[in-house]
N, C-alpha and C positions, 0 to 999 in steps of 0.2 A: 504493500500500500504506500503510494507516495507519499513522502513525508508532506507537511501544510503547517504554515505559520502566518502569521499577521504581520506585516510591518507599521509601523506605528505612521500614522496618519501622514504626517507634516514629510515623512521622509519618503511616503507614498507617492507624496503630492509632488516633487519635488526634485528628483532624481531622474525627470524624465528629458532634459535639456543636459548635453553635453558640454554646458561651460557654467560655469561659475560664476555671477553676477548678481549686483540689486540683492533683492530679498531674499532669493534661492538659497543661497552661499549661507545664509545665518542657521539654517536647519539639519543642513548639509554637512558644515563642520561639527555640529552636538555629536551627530552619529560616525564621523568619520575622524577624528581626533589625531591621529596616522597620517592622515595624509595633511591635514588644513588648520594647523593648530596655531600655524603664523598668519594665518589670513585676518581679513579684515575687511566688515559688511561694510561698505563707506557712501555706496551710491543712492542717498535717500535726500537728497535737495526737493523734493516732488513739491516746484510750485506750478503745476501745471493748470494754466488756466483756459489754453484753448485746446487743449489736448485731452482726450479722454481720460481721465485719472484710470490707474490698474485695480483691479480689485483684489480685497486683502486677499494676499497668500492663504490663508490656509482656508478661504473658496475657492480658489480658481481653478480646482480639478476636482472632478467628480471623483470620490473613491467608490469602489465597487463594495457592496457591501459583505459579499462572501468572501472569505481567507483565499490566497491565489496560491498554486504547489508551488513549491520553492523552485523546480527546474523552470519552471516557466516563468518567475520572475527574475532570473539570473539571466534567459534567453531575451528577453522581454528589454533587460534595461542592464548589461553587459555591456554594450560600448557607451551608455550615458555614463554609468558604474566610471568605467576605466579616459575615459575624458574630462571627467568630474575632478575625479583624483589625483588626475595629473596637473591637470590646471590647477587647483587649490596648492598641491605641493610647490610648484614652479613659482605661481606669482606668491604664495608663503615666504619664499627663502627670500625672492626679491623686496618682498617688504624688509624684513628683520635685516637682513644684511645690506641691503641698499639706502632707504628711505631713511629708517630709524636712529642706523647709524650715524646717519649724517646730517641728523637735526643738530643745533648747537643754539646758543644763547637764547631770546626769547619765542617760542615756537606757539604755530596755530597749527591745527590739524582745523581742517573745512571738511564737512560733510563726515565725523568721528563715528558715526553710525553707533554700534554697541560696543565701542572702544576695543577692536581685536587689536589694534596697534598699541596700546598701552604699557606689553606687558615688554615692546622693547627696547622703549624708551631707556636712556639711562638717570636714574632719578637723584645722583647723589650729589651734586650741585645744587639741586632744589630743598633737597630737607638740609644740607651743611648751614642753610643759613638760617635754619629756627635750631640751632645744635652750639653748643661750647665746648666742643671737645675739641681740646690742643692737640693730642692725639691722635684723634683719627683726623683734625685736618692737614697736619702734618706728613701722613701717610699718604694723604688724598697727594700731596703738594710732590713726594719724592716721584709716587708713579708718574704724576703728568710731568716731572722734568725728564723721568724715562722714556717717554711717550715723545717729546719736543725730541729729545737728541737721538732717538732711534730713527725720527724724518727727516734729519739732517745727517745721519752715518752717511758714509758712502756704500752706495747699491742702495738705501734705504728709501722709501716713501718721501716723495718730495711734499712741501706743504702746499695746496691747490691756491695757485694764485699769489705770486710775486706782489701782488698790487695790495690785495688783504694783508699778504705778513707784513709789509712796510707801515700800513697805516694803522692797526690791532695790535703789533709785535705779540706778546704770547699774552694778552688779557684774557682771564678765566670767563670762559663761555663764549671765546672767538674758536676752541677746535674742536671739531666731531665730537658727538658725544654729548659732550657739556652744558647742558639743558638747563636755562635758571629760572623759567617758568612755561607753563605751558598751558594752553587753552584747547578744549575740543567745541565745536560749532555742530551745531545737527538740529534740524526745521524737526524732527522726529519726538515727539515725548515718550512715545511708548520703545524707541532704540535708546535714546536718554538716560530711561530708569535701568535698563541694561547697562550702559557705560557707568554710570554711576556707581551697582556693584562692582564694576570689572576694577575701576581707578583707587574703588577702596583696598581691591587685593594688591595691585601694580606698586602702588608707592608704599614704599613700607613705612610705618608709622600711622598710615591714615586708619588702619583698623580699629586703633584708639581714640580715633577723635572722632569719627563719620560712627554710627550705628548699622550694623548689618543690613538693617534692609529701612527706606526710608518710609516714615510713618503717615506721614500725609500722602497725598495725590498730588503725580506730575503733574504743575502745570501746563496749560495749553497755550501754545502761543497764539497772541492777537498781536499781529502786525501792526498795526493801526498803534498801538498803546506804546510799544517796546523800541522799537525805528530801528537800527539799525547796530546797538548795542543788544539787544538781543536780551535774554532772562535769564538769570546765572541761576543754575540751579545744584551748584558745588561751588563751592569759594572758601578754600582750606589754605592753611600756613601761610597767612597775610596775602591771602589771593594770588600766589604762585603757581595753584592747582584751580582751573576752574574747567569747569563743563557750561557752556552756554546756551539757552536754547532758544535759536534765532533762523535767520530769513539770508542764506549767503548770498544772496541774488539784492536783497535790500542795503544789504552792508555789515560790513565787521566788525565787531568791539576791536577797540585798542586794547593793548598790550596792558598788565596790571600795572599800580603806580607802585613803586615801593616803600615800605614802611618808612615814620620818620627817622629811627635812629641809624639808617645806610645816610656812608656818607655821598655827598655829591658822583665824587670819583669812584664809587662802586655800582652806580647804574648810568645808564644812555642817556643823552640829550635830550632835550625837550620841553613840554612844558613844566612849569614846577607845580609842585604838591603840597596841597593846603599852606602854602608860603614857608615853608620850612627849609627852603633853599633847596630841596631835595627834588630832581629832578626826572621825570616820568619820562620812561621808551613811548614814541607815538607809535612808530611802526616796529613789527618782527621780522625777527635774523632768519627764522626758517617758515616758511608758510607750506604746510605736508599736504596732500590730497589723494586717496585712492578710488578710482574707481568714481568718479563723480558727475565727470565731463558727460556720458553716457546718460543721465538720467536727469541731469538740470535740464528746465524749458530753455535758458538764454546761456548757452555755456560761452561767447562771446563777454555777456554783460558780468559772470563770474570770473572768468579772466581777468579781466578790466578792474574787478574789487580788490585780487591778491594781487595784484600789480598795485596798487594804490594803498596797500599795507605794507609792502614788504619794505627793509631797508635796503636804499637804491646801494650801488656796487657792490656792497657784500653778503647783502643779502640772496637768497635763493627760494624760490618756489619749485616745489620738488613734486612735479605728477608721476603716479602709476596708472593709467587707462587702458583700455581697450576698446576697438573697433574694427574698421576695413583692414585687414591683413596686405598681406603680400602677392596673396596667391588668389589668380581669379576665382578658382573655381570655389574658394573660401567665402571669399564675399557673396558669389551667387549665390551662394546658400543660405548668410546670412542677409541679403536684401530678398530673399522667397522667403522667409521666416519670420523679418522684424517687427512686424505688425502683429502677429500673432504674442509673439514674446513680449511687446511691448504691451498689450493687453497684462497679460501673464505676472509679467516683474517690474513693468513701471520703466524698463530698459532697452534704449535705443542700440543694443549692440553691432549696428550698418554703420554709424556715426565717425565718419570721414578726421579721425582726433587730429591727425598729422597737419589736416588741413584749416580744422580750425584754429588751430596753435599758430601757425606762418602767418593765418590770415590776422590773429589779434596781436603777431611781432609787428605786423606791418601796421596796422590801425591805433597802436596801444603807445602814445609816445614814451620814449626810452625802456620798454619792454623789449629784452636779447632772446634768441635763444642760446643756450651754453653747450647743450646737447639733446637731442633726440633719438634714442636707440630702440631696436625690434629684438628684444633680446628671447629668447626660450622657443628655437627654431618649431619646439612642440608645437607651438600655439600660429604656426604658419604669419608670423608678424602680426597677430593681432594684437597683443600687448605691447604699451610702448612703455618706455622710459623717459621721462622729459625733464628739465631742470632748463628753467627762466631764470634772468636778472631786470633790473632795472637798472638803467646807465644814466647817473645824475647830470653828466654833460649834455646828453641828449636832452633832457630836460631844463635844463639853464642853470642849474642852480648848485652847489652843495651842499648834501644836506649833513645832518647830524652824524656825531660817531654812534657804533652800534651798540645797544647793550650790553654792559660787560665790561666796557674800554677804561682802564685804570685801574683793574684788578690785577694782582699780581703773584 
């Protein structure tokens, strides 16, 4: 007698599209942990107002209601199965080791979904400064002089950008890594209160100060009310740690101010705070994104927002997307499918990324590109790799040093 078992609803629903995007991907990694455990649900912007909104996931496929044998649901969703896993694996490793890496000084993450990116941040620049320990700052201070002269050995790792080390020289939170606050953005309340547990596990220490699970109801956002500072609904270790829940299409919160007792020379230029001489970052050193471009209505007009956050020459905006590949016969398949999918997951996965990017270097004043890569031949060039600047010359003017500059 053939064996028979039940797959649990969501993963029923779910597992029948071969790539991993939007909503799908959040379900998908619960049961698949092995393969997607560095991924990260991020494409949930959905202000869709002349586009048919997607309907929630866990309607949008009929389950059958009898138990299905198990050979027929291995024959059945075998190559969704093994496309799913790959993909998750692939763009996994490119998050943690590409993205995460190389956040540094004041960072946004746009579109944070249920915070899968959280857990690889590195967070010990962020709590060193609610901390008085001689000791371990000391320690912090010997590895990063390890860290400088191991990029300087010969054969060694050079530092990215002659222009940055002359004008930062080694200020703490000018290299990889070096995180001194950070903010996640997501239009979602209900991925929100997900990020919200995920950021209490990621930083250590916040387990003592946040309560396991929160006690009221996520706010809902009203645009109308909030503008473009958006609804902090996390604001931990003098607003170093926040989760915001806003409209990235309307605009971004600035960067937190820092408390009074930092001196001047320990945070960025800017305006000053509550007159205390103490000066506030307006814009951020790393602005991160996965997975976003694909499911914004105006992904032109959200370009155009992280461009207008970030800090011009040294700063960076770091995308992970996907769309149009490489290979024709890839795209046919996803321009015969997009519509249906975009019902499905809210996800324009046809979406030309490569082209809206050149088209917002060319439109976006002092907006570079630095690089744009097709990296994981598995994925036939459908996933890019992108990293912007802002060139303050092109823009007239100089702006500010970067967060960070004066630490030593």
């Amino acid at each position: 007698m053939a064996s028979r078992f039940r797959l649990p609803r969501q993963l029923t629903a779910h597992l029948r599209c071969p790539r991993i995007c939007s909503y799908s991907n959040s379900y998908f990694n619960s049961y698949s942990n092995s393969y997607s455990r560095n991924f990260t649900l991020s494409a949930t912007l959905q202000t869709l107002k002349q586009e048919q909104p997607p309907r929630p996931f866990s309607r949008s496929t009929k389950i059958p209601n009898e138990p299905q044998p198990l050979d027929y649901l291995v024959k059945e969703l075998k190559w969704p199965l093994f496309g799913a896993g790959i993909s998750a694996l692939a763009i996994g490793l490119y998050i943690s080791l590409e993205i995460a890496r190389e956040a540094r000084g004041h960072v946004l993450e746009v579109a944070v979904g249920t915070g899968r990116n959280l857990a690889h941040y590195t967070w010990d620049e962020v709590i060193s400064q609610s901390q008085d320990e001689t000791e371990a700052r000391a320690a912090r201070e010997r590895e990063r002089l390890v860290r400088l002269l191991d990029q300087h050995r010969p054969g060694g790792p050079a530092l990215r950008g002659q222009q940055h080390q002359q004008q930062h020289g080694h200020a703490i939170g000018s290299l990889p890594g070096e995180v001194l606050s950070f903010t996640g953005v997501d239009v979602s309340a209900d991925m929100m209160a997900v990020a919200r547990d995920r950021i209490r596990s990621a930083v250590p220490g916040l387990d003592r100060l946040m309560r396991r699970r929160r006690i009221e109801e996520m706010p809902r956002l009203r645009v109308d009310e909030v503008a473009d500072r958006g609804l902090p609904v996390v604001e931990v270790l003098d607003g170093r740690v926040r989760l915001v829940l806003g409209d990235a299409l309307r605009g971004l919160p600035p960067p937190p101010a820092p408390p009074a007792p930092l001196l001047r020379s320990e945070v960025g230029d800017g305006v000053t705070a509550g007159g205390r001489g103490v000066e506030a970052p307006t814009k951020y050193d790393t602005i991160i994104q996965t997975f976003g471009l694909c499911s914004v209505a105006d992904p032109a007009r959200l370009l155009a927002n992280m461009a207008g956050m970030v800090q011009p020459d040294t700063g960076r905006v770091l995308l992970v997307e996907h769309g149009r590949g490489s290979s024709n016969w890839v795209n046919k398949g996803l321009d015969e499918t997009a519509d249906k999918h975009f019902r499905k997951f809210g996800c324009w996965w046809n979406r030309d990324i490569e082209k809206l990017v050149l088209d917002a270097v060319e439109d976006i004043p002092g907006l570079e590109l630095v690089r744009l890569e097709r990296p994981l031949w598995l994925q036939a060039g459908t996933t890019l790799l992108i990293e912007l600047k802002v060139n303050s010359q092109a823009l007239g003017y100089v702006d500010h040093k970067p967060a960070g500059s004066g630490r030593r």
